[in-house]
C-alpha positions in Angstrom: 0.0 0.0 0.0 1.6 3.8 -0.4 2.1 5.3 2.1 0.0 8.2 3.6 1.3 11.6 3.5 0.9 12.0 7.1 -0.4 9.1 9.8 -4.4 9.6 10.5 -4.8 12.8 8.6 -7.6 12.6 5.7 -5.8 14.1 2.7 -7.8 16.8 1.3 -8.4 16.5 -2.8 -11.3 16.7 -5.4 -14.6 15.9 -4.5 -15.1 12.9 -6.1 -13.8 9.8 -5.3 -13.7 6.5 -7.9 -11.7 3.0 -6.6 -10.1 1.4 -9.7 -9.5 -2.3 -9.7 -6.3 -3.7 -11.4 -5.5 -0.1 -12.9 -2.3 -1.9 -14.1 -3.8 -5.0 -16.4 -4.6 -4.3 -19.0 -1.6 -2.4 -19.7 -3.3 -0.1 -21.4 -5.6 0.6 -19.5 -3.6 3.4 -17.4 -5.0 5.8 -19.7 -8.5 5.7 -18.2 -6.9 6.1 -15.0 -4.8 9.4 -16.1 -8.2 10.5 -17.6 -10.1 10.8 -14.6 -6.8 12.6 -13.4 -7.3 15.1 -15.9 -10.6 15.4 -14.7 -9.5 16.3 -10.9 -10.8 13.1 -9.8 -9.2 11.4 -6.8 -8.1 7.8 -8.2 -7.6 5.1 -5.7 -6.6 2.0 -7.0 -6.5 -1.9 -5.6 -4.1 -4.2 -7.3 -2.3 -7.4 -7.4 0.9 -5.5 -8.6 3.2 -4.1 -6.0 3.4 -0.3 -5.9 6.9 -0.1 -6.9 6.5 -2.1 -9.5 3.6 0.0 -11.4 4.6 2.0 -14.6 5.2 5.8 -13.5 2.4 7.1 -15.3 -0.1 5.0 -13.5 1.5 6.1 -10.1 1.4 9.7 -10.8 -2.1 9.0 -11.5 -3.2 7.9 -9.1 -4.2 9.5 -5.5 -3.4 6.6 -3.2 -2.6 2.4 -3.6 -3.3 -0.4 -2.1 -1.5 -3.5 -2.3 -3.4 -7.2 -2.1 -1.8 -10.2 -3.6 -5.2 -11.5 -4.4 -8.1 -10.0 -5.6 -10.7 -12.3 -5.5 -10.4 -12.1 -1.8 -13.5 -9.8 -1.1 -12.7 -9.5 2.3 -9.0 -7.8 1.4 -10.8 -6.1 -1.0 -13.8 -4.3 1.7 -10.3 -3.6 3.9 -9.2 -1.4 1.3 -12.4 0.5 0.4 -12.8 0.9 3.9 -9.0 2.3 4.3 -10.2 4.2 1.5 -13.3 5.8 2.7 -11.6 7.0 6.1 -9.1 8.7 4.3 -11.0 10.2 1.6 -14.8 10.2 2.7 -17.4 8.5 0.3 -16.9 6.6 -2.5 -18.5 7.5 -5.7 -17.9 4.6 -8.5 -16.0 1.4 -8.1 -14.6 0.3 -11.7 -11.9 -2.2 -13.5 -13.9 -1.9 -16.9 -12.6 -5.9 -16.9 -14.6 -8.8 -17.7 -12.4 -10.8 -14.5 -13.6 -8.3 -12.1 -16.9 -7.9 -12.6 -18.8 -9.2 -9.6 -16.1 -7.8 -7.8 -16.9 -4.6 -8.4 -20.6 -5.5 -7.9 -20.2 -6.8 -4.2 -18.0 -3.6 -3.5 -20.7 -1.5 -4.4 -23.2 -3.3 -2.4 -21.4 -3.1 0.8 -20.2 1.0 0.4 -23.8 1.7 -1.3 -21.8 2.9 -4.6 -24.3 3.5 -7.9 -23.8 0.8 -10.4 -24.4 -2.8 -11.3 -25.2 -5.2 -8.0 -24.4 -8.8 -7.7 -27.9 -9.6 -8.6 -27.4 -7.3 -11.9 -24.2 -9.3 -13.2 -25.5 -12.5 -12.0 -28.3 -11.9 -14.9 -26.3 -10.1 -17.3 -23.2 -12.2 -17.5 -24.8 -15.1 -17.6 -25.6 -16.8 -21.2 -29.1 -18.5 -20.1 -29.8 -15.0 -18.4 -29.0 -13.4 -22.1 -30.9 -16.0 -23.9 -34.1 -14.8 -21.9 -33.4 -11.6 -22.0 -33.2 -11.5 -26.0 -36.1 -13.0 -26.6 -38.0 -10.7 -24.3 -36.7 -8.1 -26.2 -37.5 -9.5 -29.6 -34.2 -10.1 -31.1 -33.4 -12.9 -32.8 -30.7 -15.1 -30.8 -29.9 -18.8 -31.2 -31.7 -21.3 -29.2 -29.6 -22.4 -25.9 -30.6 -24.9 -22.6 -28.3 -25.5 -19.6 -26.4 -28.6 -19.8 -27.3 -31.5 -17.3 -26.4 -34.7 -18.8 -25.7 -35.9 -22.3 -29.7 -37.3 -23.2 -30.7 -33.9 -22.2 -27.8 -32.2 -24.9 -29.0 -34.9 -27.3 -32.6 -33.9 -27.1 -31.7 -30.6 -27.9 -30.3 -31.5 -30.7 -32.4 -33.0 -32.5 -35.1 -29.5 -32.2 -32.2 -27.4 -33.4 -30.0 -29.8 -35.2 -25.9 -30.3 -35.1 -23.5 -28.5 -34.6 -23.9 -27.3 -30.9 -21.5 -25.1 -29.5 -21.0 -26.0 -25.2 -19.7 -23.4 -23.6 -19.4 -21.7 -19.6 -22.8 -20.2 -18.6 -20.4 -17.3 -17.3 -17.3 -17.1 -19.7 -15.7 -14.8 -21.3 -12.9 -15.2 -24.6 -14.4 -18.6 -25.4 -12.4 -19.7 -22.7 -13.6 -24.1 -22.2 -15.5 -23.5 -25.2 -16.1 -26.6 -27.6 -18.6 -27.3 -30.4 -20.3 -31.0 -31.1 -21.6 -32.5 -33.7 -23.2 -35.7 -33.1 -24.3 -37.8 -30.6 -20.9 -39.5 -30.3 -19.1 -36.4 -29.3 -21.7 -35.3 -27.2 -20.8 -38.8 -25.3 -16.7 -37.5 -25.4 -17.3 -34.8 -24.2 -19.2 -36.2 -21.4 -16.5 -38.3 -20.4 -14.2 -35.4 -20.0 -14.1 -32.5 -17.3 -16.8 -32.0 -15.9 -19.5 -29.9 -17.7 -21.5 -28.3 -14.6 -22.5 -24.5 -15.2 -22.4 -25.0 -19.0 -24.9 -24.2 -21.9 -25.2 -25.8 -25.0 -26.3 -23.3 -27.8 -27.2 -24.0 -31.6 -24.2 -22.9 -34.2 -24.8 -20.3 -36.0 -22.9 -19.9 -39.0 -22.1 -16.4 -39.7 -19.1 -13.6 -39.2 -19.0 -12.1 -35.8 -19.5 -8.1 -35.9 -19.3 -6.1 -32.8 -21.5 -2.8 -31.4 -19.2 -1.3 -29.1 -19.4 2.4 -27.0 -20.4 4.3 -24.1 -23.9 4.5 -22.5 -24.6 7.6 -19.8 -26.3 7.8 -16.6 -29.5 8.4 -18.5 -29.4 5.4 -20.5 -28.5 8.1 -23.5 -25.9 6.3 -25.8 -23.2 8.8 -26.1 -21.2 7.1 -29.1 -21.0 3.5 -31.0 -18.7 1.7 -34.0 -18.8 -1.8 -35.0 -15.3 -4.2 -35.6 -15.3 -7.4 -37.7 -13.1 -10.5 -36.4 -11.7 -12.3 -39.7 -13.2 -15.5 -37.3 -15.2 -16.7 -34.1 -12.7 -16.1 -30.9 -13.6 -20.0 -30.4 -11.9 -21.3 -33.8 -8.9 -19.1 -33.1 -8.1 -20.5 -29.4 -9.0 -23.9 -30.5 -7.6 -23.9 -34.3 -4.8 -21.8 -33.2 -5.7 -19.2 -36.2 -4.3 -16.0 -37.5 -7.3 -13.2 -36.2 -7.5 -10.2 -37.5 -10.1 -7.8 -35.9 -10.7 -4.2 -38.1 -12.8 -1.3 -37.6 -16.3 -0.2 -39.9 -16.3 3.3 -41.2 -20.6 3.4 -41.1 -22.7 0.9 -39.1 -25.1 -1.2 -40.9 -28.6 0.5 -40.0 -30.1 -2.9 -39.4 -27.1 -3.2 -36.5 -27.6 0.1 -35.1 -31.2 -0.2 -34.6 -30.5 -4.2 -32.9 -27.9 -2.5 -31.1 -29.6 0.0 -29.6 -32.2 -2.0 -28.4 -30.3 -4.5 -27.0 -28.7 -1.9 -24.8 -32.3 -0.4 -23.9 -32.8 -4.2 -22.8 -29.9 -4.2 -21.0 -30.4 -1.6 -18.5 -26.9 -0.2 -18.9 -26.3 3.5 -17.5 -23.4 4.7 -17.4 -21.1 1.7 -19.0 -19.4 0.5 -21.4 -20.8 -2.0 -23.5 -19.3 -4.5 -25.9 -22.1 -6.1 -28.1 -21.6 -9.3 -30.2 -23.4 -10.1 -33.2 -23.4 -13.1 -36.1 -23.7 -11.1 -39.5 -25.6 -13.8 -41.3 -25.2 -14.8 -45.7 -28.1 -12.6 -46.4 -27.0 -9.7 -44.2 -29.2 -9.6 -41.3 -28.0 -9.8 -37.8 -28.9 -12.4 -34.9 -27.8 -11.6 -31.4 -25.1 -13.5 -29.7 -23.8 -11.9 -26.3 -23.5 -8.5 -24.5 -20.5 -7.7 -22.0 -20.5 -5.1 -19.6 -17.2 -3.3 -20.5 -15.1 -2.0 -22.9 -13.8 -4.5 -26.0 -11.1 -6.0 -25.6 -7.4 -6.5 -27.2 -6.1 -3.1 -28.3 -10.2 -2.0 -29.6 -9.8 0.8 -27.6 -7.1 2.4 -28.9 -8.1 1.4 -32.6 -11.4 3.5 -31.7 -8.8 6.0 -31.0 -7.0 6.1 -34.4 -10.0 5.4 -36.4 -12.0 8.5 -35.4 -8.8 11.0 -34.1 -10.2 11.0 -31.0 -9.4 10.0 -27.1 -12.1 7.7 -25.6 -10.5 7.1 -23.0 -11.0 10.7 -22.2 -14.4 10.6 -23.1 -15.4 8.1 -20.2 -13.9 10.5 -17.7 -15.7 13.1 -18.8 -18.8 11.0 -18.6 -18.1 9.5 -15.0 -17.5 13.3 -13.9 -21.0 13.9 -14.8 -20.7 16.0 -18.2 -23.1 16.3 -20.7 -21.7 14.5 -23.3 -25.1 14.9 -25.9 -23.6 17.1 -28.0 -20.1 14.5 -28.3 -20.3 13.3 -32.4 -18.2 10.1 -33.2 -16.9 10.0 -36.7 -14.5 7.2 -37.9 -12.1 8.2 -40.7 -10.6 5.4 -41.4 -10.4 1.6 -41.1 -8.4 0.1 -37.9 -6.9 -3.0 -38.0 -5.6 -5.7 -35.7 -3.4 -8.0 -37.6 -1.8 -11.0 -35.3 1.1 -13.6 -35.7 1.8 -16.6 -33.5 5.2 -17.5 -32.5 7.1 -20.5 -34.5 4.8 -20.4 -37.2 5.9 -20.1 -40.7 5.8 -16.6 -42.0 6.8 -15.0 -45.8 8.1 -12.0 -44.5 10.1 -11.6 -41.2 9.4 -8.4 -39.3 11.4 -5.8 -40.6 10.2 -6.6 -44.2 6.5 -6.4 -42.7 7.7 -2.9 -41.1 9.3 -1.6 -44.2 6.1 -2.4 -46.7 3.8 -1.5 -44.6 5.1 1.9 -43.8 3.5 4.8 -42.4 0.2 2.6 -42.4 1.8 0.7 -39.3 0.8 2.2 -36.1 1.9 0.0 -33.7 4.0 -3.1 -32.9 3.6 -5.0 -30.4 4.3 -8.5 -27.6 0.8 -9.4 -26.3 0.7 -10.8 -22.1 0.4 -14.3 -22.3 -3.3 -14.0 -20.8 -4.5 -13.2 -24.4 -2.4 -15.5 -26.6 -4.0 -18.2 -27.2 -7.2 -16.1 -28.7 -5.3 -13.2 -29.8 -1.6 -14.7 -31.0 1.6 -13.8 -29.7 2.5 -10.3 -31.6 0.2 -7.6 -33.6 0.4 -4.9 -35.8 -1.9 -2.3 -35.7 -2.4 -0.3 -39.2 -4.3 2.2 -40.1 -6.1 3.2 -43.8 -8.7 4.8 -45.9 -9.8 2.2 -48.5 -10.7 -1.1 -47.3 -8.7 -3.0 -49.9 -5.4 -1.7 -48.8 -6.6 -2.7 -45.7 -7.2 -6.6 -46.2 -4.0 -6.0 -48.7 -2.2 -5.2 -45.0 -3.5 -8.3 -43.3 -2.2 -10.9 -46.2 1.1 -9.1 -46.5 1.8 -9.8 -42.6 0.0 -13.2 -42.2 1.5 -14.6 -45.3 2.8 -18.0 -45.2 5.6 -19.6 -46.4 
């Protein structure tokens, strides 16, 4: 934990006070905490990472920090807020904008009465069968799902919505245990491995996944959305081990924006991040798949960044310090793109010939943590362009094989 500036004396700051959990993972993700800087709030943060070892921009950031070696321990965790809130008076919000973190967050701001989603609100929103029912309310289309209980039960499914199935986690995130089936013989394989308690099985839908991502306020107002395309499903490239690409749309597809929107009227968000996924089908139209409470992940945000010249990460402190943001206009100028390698595999061109063709459409280089390898690959380049064409031109020149 840093140390106080003086034992047992509240330090005096801005007004408002906002806990952030794991401010140092992702590593990007400093920038939301040097936003609300900006904005004269008073960061506290609660990490697994010792102080000493957080980047200097993230220290400078924040206000005060307290060390736990484990933060699914809720208990450490209510220590800390508590440390917090007789230092610094009330809490305000209680954020990580991370998928891992979610109910922590939720239980915090049960117990220090902070606005936001509750246990009982991520227990329905996170969960796949909670989704499913919530869709259909809503009226958007959404494939067919049951939780799993034994294999007759997965068979019977099958045969009202026919093979493949897709088994996943209930609660999941990254198609993390994530497997598809296609007849009643793998249903009985899979059966005899790990145990599948707190799965789903859902029918396969055959389409490419297309994403409604932004910022919701405190009204329920949607402040600003895009959409990005994945080159494949995040479960074929963790268990095919493929090249993904992930690029940014200049213009949503109307038919998206209007699901979109009221999937996040459905939703309840205020004041969130959301991160909506979506099958685009062979004849264009949309059918619901998922909805997570925060931003996308990878390096989305920044790619929202450089395709519309502008500073999200700025925008949501401006929206958690309570201004209006109606008036805020979200234009994307160019197409973003994600381009990843995995390590050992077979490539045309090494990485400095990829660096030198590519040129000034190469924004960024970079080693991803080992956390998001197996979905993401091992290295990306992030380009930027006008025309779509040079754009997929980009992603065969660096995923070339030899």
């Amino acid at each position: 934990m840093r140390p106080p500036p003086s034992e047992g004396v509240a330090v005096k700051g801005p007004t408002m006070n906002v806990v952030f959990i794991s401010p140092q993972f992702p590593p990007h993700f400093f920038h939301f905490v040097a936003a609300l800087r900006e904005r004269g709030v008073n960061v506290l943060g609660v990490g697994d990472c010792p102080y000493d070892a957080l980047r200097r921009e993230l220290r400078e950031s924040l206000s005060e920090y307290f060390f736990t070696p484990n933060l699914h321990d809720i208990e450490a965790l209510v220590r800390a807020v508590g440390y917090f809130t007789w230092r610094h008076g009330r809490m305000h919000r209680i954020d990580s904008l991370n998928e891992t973190w979610l109910e922590v967050e939720a239980h915090l701001r049960e117990a220090f009465h902070v606005p936001g989603l509750l246990p009982a609100d991520i227990a329905r929103l996170r969960s796949k069968l909670g989704m499913h029912d919530l869709f259909k309310q809503a009226g958007l289309p959404h494939p067919d799902a049951i939780a799993v209980r034994d294999a007759a039960g997965v068979k019977d499914f099958a045969r009202r919505v026919g093979y493949p199935l897709v088994l996943k986690p209930d609660v999941g995130v990254g198609a993390a245990r994530t497997f598809k089936v296609s007849s009643e013989a793998e249903v009985d394989e899979a059966f005899r491995g790990p145990p599948l308690a707190g799965y789903v099985a859902q029918a396969f839908v055959k389409g490419t996944i297309v994403t409604y991502d932004g910022l919701v306020d405190g009204n329920g107002h949607i402040v600003f959305t895009t959409s990005h395309e994945y080159s494949d499903g995040i479960m074929e490239s963790v268990l095919e081990q493929r090249d993904l690409a992930i690029w940014s749309h200049r213009q949503l597809p109307s038919a998206l924006d209007t699901m979109g929107r009221k999937m996040v009227e459905a939703l309840g968000l205020r004041e969130r991040w959301f991160h909506l996924e979506f099958f685009r089908l062979a004849d264009g139209s949309f059918v619901a798949l998922e909805a997570n409470l925060r931003p996308p992940g990878a390096f989305v945000v920044d790619m929202m960044n450089y395709a519309g010249d502008t500073d999200v990460y700025r925008l949501w402190a401006r929206l958690i310090a309570g201004e209006d943001l109606r008036g805020f206009r979200y234009e994307p100028k160019y197409h973003v793109c994600h381009i990843a390698r995995r390590t050992g595999r077979a490539y045309r061109y090494g990485h400095t010939e990829v660096v030198a063709r590519l040129g000034e459409t190469l924004l960024q280089h970079a080693t991803l943590p080992s956390v998001f390898t197996s979905a993401l690959g091992d290295e990306m380049y992030l380009t930027r362009h006008r025309d779509i064409e040079a754009m997929r031109e980009a992603m065969r020149l660096v995923q070339a094989r030899t």
